[in-house]
C-alpha positions in Angstrom: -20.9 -6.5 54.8 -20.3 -6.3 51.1 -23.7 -4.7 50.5 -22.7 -2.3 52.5 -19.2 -1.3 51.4 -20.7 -1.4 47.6 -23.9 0.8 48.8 -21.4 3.6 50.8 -19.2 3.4 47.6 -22.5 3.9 45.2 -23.4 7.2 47.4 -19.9 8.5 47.6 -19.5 7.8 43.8 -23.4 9.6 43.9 -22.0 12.7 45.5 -18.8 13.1 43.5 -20.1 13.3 40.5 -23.3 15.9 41.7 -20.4 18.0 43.5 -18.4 18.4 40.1 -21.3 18.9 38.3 -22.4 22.1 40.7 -18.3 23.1 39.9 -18.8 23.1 36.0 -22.5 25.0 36.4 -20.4 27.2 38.7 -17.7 27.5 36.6 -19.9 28.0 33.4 -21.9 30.5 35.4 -19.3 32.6 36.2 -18.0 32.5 32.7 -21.3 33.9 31.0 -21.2 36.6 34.0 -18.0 37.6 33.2 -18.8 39.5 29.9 -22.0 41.0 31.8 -19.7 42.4 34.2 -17.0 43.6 31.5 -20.2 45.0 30.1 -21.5 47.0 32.9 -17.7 48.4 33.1 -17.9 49.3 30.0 -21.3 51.3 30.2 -19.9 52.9 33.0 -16.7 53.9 31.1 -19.0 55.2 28.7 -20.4 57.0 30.7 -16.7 58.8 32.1 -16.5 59.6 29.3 -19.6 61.6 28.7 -19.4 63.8 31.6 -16.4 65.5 30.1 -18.4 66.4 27.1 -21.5 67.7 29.3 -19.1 69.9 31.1 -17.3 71.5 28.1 -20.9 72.4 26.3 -21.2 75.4 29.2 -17.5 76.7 28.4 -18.2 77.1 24.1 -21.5 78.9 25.5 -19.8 81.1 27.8 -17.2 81.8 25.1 -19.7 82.8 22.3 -21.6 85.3 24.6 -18.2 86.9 25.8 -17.3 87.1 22.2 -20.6 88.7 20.7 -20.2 90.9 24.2 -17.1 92.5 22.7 -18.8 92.9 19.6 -21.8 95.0 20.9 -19.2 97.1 22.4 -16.8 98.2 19.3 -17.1 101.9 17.8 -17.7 103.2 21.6 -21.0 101.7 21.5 -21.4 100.8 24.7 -24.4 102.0 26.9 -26.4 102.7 23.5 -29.2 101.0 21.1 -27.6 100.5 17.4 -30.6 102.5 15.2 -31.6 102.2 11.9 -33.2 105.3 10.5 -33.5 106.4 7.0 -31.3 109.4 5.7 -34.4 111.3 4.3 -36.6 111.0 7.3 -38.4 114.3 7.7 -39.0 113.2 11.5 -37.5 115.8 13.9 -37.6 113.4 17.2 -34.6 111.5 18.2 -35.1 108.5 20.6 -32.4 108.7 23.6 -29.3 106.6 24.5 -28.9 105.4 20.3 -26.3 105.6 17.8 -27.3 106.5 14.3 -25.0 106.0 10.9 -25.6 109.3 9.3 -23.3 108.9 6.7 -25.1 108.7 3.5 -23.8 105.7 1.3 -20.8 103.1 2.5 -20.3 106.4 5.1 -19.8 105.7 8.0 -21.0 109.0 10.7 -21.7 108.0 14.1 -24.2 110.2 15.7 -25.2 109.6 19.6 -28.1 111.2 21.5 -28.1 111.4 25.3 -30.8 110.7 27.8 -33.0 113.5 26.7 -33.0 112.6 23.2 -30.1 115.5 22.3 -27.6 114.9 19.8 -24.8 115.6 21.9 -21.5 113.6 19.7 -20.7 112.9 16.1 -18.0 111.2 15.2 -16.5 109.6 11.9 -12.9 108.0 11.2 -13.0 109.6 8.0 -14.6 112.6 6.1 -15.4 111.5 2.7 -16.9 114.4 0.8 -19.8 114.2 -1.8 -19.2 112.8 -5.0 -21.6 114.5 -8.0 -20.4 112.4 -10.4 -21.4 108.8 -8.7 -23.7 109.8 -6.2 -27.5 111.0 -6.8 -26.9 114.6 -5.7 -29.6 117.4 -6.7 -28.5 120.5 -8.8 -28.7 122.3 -4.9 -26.0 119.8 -3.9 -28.5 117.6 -1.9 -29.1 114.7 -1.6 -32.8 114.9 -0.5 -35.2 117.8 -1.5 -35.4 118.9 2.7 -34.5 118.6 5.8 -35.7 117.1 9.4 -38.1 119.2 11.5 -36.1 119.6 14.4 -38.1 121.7 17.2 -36.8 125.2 16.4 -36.4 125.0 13.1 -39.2 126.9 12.4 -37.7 130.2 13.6 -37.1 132.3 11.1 -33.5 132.6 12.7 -32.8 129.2 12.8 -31.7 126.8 9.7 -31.9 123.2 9.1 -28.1 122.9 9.9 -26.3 120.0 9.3 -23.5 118.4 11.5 -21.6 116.9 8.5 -23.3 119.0 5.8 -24.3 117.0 2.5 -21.3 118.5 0.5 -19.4 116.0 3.3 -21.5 112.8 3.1 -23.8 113.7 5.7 -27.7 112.8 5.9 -30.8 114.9 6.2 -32.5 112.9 9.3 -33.0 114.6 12.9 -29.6 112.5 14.1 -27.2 115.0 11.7 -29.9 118.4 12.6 -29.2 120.8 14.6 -31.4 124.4 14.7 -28.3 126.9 14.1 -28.1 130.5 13.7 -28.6 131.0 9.5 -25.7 133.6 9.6 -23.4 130.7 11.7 -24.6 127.9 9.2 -24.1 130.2 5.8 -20.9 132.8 6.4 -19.9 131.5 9.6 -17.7 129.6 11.5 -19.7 126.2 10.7 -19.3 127.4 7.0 -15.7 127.8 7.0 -15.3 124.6 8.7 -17.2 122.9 5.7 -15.4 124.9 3.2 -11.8 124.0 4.6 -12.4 120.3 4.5 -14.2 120.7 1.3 -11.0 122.3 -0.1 -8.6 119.8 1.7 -10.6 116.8 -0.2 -11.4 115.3 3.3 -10.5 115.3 6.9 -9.7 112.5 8.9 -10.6 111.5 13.2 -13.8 113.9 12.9 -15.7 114.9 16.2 -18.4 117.4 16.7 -19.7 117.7 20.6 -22.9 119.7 20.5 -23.6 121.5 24.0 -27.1 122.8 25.0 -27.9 125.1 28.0 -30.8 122.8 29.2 -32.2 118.9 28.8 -35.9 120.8 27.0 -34.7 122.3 24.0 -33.1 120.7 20.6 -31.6 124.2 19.8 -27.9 123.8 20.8 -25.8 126.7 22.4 -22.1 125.6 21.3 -20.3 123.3 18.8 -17.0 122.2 19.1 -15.2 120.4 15.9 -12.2 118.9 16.2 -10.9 116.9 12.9 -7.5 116.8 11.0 -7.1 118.5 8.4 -3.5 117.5 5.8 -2.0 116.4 9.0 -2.8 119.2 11.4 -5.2 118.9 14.0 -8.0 121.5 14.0 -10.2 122.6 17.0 -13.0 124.7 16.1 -15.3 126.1 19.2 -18.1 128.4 18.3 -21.5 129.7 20.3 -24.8 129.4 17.7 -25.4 132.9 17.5 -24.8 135.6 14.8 -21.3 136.2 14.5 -21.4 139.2 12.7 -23.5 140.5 15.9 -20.7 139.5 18.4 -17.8 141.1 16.4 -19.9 144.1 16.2 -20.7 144.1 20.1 -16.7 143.3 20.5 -16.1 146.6 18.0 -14.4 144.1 15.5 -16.1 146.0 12.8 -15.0 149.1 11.5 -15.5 151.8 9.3 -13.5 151.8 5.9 -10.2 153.1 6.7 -8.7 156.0 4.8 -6.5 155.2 1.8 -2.9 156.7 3.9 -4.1 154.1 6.7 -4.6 151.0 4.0 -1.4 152.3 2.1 1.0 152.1 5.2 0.5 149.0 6.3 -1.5 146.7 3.4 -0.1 147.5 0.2 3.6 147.5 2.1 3.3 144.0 2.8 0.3 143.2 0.2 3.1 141.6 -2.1 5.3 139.3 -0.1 5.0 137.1 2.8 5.7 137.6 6.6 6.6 136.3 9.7 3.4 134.4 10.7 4.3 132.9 13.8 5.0 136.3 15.3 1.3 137.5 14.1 -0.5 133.8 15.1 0.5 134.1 18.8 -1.6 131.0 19.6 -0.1 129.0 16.6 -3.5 127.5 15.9 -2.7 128.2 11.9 -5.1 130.7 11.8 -4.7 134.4 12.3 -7.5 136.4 14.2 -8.3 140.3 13.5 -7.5 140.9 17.0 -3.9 139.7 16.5 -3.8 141.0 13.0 -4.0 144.3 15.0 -1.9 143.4 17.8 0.8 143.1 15.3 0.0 146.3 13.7 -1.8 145.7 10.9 -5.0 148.3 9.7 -7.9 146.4 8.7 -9.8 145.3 6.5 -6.7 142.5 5.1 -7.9 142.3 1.3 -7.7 139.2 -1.1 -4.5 140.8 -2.4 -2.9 141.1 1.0 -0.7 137.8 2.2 -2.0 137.4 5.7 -5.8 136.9 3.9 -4.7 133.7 3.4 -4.0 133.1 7.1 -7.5 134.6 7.7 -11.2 133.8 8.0 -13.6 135.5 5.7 -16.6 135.0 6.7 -18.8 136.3 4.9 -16.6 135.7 1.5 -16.3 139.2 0.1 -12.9 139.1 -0.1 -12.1 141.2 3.1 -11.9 140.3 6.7 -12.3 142.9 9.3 -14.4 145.7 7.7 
């Protein structure tokens, strides 16, 4: 009976000690998975953390292009290529849909050509005119020796005119040429304009718009300037024909008159001043020779005759109207 309390207390004895042993490989077990668990949690953690990241490279991306969008889009440039084209390029064809810089040094002259390869706009914030002391300017005034072959150039009609002319900062390439009337470009209207900003030292918010009467031809059939001028806004509109033709057509030119005519009215008011606004009924500044007569005055006006000032001489021979 002994023997066999003694063997059941060997097996019981047997089995406690194998079952704590399994509880301390258990226990020790668990403990070494513990750190491979904290481990795994931390991975994925790391991992949490990542995604943000991946999800905010898209948003710098998308940041940059709208930025560099903006960018393309300053001056008005929007819907045209940026060109690059040398101020003394002889070439008289203009690719379509660019902007050009055809100011000639630190200048900066926007020119834009439309779908047909026109130059239709010129624009610049500021007129800054030639400089012969600092600048490399030829004893003509030019800076190159010629001008771009525009088609129609060649007329004998027809200059090499210039949209900003050099005496202004402009360039010689196809991109600031325009085929204009010679009597237009040298005495005319486009003269005067050059000569009034050339005497002002400068204009400021400069636009041309250059209207043609079909997409074939380069040879334009109106200009329109508008720029400011010592703080007055100046709109210039003009066909490109001879204007010395049209005021003859219009019977703006006339015969000298006779010295009682010039005596009554010229040399009466020749030495003072007068009420301009009553003469310049459009109060553009400038006085026309068909209000000069309206208001009763004989023409030609003379260099020594007040209103001349107020006057356009085209052709520079010190009378307007003759």
């Amino acid at each position: 009976m002994k023997k066999k309390l003694n063997g059941l207390l060997l097996l019981l004895t047997t089995i406690f000690i194998v079952g704590c042993a399994d509880v301390e490989d258990a226990a020790t077990t668990n403990k070494e998975a513990e750190p491979k668990v904290e481990a795994t949690e931390n991975a994925e953690g790391e991992k949490e953390e990542a995604a943000p990241e991946a999800v905010d490279e898209p948003e710098v991306e998308e940041s940059v292009a709208k930025e560099t969008s903006t960018e393309t889009n300053d001056e008005g440039f929007s819907g045209f290529d940026l060109l690059e084209v040398d101020g003394g390029d002889l070439s008289g064809y203009r690719q379509p849909n660019v902007v050009v810089d055809i100011g000639f040094g630190d200048r900066e002259y926007w020119a834009f050509t439309n779908v047909y390869g026109q130059l239709v706009r010129v624009i610049a914030d500021e007129i800054i005119i030639q400089d012969d002391r600092t600048e490399p300017v030829s004893s003509s005034g030019r800076y190159y020796s010629d001008e771009a072959k525009v088609p129609g150039v060649e007329s004998d009609i027809l200059d090499e005119g210039h949209i900003i002319a050099d005496s202004l900062g402009g360039v010689s390439n196809a991109y600031n040429i325009t085929p204009q009337e010679s009597t237009l470009n040298r005495h005319g209207d486009q003269a005067y304009m050059e000569k009034s900003i050339r005497d002002a030292g400068g204009a400021t918010d400069f636009e041309a718009i250059i209207t043609y009467p079909n997409t074939e031809t380069q040879i334009p059939s109106s200009y329109q300037y508008t720029y400011t001028l010592r703080g007055n806004v100046i709109v210039d509109t003009f066909d490109n024909v001879n204007p010395d033709e049209v005021n003859e057509s219009l019977g703006l030119t006339e015969s000298e008159p006779s010295s009682s005519e010039s005596t009554n009215t010229n040399s009466t008011n020749s030495d003072k001043g007068g009420d301009l606004s009553s003469i310049d009924t459009d109060g553009s500044g400038l006085v026309t020779i068909k209000e000069a007569k309206a208001a009763g005055f004989s023409m030609p006006i003379t260099s020594d005759h007040w209103l001349y000032a107020h006057m356009r001489d085209n052709d520079g021979d010190g009378m307007v109207g003759e």
